[in-house]
C-alpha positions as CSV (number, residue, x, y, z in Angstrom):
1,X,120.2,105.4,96.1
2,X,116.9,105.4,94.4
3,X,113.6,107.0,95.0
4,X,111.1,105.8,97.1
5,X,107.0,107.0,98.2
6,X,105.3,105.4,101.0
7,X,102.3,103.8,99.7
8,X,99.6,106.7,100.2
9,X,101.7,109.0,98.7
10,X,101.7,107.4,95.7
11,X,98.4,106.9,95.3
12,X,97.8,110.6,95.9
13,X,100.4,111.3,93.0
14,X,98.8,109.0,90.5
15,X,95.2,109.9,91.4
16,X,96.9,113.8,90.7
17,X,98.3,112.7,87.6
18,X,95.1,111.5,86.2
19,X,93.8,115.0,86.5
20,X,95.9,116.3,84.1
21,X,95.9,120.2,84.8
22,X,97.8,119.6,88.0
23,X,99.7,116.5,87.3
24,X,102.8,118.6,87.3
25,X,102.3,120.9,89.9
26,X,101.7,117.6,91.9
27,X,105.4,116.7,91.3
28,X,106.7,119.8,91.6
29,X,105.3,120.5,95.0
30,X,106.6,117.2,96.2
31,X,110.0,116.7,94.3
32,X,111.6,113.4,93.2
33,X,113.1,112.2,96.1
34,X,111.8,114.4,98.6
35,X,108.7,112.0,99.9
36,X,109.8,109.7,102.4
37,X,108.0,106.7,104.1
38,X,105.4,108.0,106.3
39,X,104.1,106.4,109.6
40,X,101.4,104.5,109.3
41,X,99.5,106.0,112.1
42,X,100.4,109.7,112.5
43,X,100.5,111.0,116.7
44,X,97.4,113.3,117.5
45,X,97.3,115.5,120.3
46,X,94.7,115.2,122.6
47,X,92.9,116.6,125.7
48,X,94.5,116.4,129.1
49,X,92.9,113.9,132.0
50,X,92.7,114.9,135.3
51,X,96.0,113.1,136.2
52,X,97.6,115.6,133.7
53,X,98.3,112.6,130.7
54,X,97.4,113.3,127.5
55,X,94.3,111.3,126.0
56,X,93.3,110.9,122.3
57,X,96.9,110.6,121.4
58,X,97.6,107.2,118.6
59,X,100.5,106.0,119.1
60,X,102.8,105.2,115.8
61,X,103.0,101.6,115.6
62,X,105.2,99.6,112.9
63,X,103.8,97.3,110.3
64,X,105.2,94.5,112.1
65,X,103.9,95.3,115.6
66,X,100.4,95.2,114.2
67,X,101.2,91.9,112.1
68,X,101.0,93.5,108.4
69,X,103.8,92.0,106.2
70,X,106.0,95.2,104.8
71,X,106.2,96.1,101.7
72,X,108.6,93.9,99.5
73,X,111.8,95.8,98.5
74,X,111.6,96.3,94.7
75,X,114.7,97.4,92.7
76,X,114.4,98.8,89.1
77,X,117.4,98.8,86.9
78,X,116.6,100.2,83.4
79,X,117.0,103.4,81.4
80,X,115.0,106.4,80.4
81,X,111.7,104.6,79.6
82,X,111.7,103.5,83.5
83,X,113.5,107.0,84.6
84,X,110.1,108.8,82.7
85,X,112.1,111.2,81.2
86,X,110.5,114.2,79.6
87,X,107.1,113.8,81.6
88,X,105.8,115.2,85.1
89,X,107.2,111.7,86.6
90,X,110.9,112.1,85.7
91,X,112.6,110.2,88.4
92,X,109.5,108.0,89.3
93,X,108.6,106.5,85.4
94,X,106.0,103.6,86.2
95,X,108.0,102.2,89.1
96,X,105.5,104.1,91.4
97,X,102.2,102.9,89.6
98,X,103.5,99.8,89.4
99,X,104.1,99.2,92.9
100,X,101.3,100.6,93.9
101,X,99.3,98.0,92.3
102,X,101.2,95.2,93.3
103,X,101.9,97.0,97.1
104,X,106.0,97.0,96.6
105,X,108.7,99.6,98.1
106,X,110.3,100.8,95.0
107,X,113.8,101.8,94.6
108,X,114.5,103.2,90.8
109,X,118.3,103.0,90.2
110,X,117.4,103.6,86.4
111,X,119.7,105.8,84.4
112,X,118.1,107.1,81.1
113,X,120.7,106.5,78.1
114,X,122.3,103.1,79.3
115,X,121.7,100.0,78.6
116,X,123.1,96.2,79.0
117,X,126.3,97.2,77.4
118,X,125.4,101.1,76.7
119,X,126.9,103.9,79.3
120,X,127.9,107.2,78.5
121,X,129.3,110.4,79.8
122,X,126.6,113.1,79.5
123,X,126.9,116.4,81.8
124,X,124.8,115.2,84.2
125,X,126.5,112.2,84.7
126,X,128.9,111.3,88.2
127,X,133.0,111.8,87.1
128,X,133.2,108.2,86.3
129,X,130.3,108.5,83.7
130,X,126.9,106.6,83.4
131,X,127.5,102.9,83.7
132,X,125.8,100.2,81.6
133,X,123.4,98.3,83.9
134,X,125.9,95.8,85.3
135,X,127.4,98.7,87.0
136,X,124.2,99.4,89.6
137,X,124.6,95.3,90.4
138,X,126.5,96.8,93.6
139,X,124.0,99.9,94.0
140,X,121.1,97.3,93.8
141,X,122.8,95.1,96.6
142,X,122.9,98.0,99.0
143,X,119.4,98.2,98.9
144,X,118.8,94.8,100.6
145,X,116.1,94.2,97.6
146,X,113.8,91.1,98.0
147,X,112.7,91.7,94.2
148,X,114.6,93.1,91.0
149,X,113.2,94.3,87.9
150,X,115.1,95.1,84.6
151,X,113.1,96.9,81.7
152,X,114.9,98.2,79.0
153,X,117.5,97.2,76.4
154,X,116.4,99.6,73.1
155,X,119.7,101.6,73.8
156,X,121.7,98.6,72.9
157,X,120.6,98.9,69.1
158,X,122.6,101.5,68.7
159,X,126.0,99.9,68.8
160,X,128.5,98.8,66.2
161,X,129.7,95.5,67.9
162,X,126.3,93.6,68.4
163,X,128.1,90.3,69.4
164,X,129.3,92.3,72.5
165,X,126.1,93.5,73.1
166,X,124.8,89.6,73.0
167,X,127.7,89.0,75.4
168,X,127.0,91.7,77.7
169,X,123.5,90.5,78.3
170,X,124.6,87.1,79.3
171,X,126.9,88.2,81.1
172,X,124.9,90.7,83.0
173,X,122.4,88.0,83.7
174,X,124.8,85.5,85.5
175,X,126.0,88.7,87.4
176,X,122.6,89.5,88.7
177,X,121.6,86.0,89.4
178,X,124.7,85.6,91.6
179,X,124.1,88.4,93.9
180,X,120.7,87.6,93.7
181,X,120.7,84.1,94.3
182,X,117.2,83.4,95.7
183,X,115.9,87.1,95.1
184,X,112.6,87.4,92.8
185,X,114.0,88.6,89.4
186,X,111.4,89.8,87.0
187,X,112.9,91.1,83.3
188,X,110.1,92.8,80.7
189,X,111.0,92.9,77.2
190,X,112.9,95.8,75.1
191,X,110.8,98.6,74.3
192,X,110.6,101.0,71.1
193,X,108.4,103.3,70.5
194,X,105.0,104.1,68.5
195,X,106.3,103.5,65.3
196,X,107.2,100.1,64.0
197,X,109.9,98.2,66.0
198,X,113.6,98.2,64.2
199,X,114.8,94.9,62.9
200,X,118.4,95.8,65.1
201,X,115.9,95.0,67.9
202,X,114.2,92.0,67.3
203,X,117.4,90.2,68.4
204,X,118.6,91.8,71.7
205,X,115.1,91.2,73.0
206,X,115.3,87.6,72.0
207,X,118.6,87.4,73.6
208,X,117.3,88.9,76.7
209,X,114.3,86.9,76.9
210,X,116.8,83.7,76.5
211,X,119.4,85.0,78.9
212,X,116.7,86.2,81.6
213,X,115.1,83.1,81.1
214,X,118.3,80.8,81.9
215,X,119.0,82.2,85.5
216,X,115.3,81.4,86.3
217,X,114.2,85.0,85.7
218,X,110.3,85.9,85.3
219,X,110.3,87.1,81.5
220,X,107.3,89.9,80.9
221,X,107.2,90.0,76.8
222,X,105.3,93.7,76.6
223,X,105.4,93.0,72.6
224,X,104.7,96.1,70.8
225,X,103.3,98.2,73.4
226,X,103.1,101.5,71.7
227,X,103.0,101.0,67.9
228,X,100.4,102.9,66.6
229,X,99.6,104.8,69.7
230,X,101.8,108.4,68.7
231,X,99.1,109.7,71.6
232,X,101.2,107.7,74.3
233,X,104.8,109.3,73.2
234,X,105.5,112.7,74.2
235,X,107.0,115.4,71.4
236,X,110.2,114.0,71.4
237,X,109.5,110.9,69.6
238,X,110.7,108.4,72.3
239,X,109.8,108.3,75.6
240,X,106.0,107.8,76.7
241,X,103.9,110.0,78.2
242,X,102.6,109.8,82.1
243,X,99.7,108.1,80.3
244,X,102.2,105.6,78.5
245,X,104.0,105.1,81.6
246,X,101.0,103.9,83.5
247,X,100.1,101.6,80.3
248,X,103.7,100.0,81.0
249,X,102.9,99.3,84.8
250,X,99.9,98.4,84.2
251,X,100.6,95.7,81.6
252,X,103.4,94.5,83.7
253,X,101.0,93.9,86.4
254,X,98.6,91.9,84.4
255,X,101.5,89.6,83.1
256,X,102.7,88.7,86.5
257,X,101.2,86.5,88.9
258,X,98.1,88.0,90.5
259,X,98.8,89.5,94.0
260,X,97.7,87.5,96.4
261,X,94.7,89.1,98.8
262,X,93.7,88.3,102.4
263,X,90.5,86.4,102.9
């Protein structure tokens, strides 16, 4: 399953990352996966009345009890730009910042190298291989999302047969909708790096903007996010940087409809 921080431990992550000289000792001393959903209200021991019960003690009490909605369930299904590969955030990508700003649960089932109709069979890879993204559908189920995002598609370019990749997205897209039927789907455009986009590209993110769009998606066109901005990639040409990462979540954010606040 994917990887998930309770709220304040994300925050303390990002706030970590933004001071760069320990941004990765900050993920090293936590580990992806490893940070689990803390209580809200952590137990305190206290002094002892003279009946012998303990006082000053706070009890742990659910988000329900106290009337707080929980946290939406968000799924990601993408590749390496929302895995963060190569940076401190490997694992995490901007899933984390951006559901800290919009106050989701995230679960990243992203799996760098695939795409809607690219798997592959690297080392690291379970004995049945890395699947395209219709192969998480199932894995994305289990995790009882009430929102699913999909960010990613530039792996697609790559292959020979471009009419299949056209016919994997659509048929990816009526896959998702029907085991999501009344789930929250959001969809943000293809992304290439800081150089200019490839022509190849152009038309898988009009197909997915066209297919996301038909099953009633929310369709988040990031345009050409990085081009020009070599400071946001890291030294392998292609993935952003923690820095980049954040600039995806937070353009995501703004593109969305504004989270609604009490009062």
């Amino acid at each position: 399953m994917g990887n998930r921080l309770a709220k304040g431990d994300r925050r303390r992550l990002w706030a970590a990352i933004g001071a760069s000289a320990v941004a990765v000792g900050v993920v090293i001393a936590y580990g992806v996966g490893s940070l689990t959903d803390a209580p809200q209200e952590a137990v305190v021991a206290g002094d002892l009345a003279a009946d012998g019960t303990e006082t000053g003690q706070h009890a742990i009490v659910p988000d329900a009890e106290k009337g707080e909605q929980p946290e939406p369930v968000v799924v990601f299904i993408g590749d390496s730009y929302t895995v963060g590969q190569n940076t401190p955030l490997e694992g995490i990508g901007f899933t984390e910042r951006l559901s800290e700003l919009r106050d989701w649960q995230p679960v990243n089932l992203a799996i760098s190298g695939t795409g809607y109709a690219k798997s592959h069979e690297q080392s690291w890879c379970p004995p049945e291989g890395c699947p395209a993204y219709a192969g998480v559908i199932d894995d994305a189920v289990a995790a009882d999302p009430d929102i699913v995002v999909v960010s990613g598609g530039r792996n697609d370019m790559w292959l020979e047969d471009q009419a299949a990749v056209a016919t994997a997205i659509a048929e990816f897209y009526t896959q998702l909708r029907a085991a999501f039927p009344t789930e929250r789907l959001i969809v943000t455009s293809p992304l290439w790096s800081d150089g200019p986009t490839p022509a190849v590209l152009l038309p898988i993110r009009e197909q997915v903007a066209e297919q996301a769009t038909r099953v009633g998606a929310e369709y988040v066109d990031l345009g050409d996010l990085f081009e020009d901005r070599p400071e946001l990639i890291t030294d392998d040409d292609i993935h952003p940087t923690a820095d980049g990462l954040e600039l995806i979540a937070e353009s995501v954010d703004a593109l969305l409809t504004p989270v609604a606040t009490a009062g």
